[in-house]
C-alpha positions, 0 to 999 in steps of 0.5 A: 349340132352340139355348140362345141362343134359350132364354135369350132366352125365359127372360130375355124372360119373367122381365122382361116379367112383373116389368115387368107387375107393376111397371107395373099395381100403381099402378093397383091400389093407386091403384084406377084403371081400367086400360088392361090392353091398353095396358099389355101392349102397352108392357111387351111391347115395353118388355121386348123392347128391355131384353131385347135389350140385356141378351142382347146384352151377355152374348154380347158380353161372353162372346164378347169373352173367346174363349168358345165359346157352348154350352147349358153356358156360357150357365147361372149356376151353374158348377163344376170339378174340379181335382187339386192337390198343396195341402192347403185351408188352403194354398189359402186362404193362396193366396186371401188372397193374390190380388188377384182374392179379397183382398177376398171374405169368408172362411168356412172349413167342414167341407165346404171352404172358401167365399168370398163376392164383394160387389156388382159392375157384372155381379153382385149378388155370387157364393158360390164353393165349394171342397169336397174331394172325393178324394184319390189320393196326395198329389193332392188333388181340389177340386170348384170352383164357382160361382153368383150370390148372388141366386137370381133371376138369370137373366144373369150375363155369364159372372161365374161361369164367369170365377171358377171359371176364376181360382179355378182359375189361382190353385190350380194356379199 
């Protein structure tokens, strides 16, 4: 099945199943007869259109910035290995620095180094990692990544992709 069509499925189901359960619990706590098959039918095409627009706007989005769309591309959570010859605290100051990151929020841990975005138009806010994870000379390597700060997100508009990306950029520049 072409990854397109299983996140059309997957998002298709999370948001009929959250409509469904926002459009029958006035009638239970109100304990009104349901209509069940009525407000199945709603849901159904109500979900279906939001589903369309949502999914339609990711792949534009995705598209727009000259992504070729493949299974791994469409996934939330993204990462990389990148070789630099900084050490994590020169990594940092380069953050600082970078209009992109200047405004996340800084955690420095034994495992490397952790940022967290705020809430934005395409997201609830990211938790990006950089962890150390060998070196060879004076090389080091970083494992990058990057996932949504809300478990339950099912679309991120590419938002994680772009951030490893530019995590990236701002590293090796």
């Amino acid at each position: 099945m072409k990854p397109q069509i299983k996140l059309f499925i997957r998002l298709f189901i999370g948001i009929f199943i959250f409509f469904m359960i926002i459009m029958t619990l006035p009638y239970f706590v109100l304990g009104e007869k349901s209509h069940f098959l009525h407000l199945t039918a709603l849901n159904f095409i109500f979900s279906l259109g939001l589903t369309g627009i949502i999914y339609w706007l990711h792949i534009h989005r995705l598209k727009r910035s000259g992504i070729k769309i493949n299974e791994d591309i469409l996934k939330i959570k993204h990462h990389k290995i990148i070789e630099s010859d900084l050490n994590i605290n020169q990594i940092k100051e380069r953050l600082k620095s970078n209009p992109f990151t200047a405004k996340m929020r800084f955690n420095q841990t034994d495992e490397g180094l952790e940022l967290t975005s705020g809430l934005s138009i395409w997201s609830y806010g990211e938790k990006i990692r950089i962890k150390p994870v060998a070196s060879e000379g004076n090389k080091q390597k970083y494992e990058v990544s990057s996932r949504p700060l809300l478990k339950t997100t099912l679309i991120d508009y590419g938002k994680n992709l772009e951030n490893v990306k530019k995590i990236e950029d701002i590293i090796k520049k």
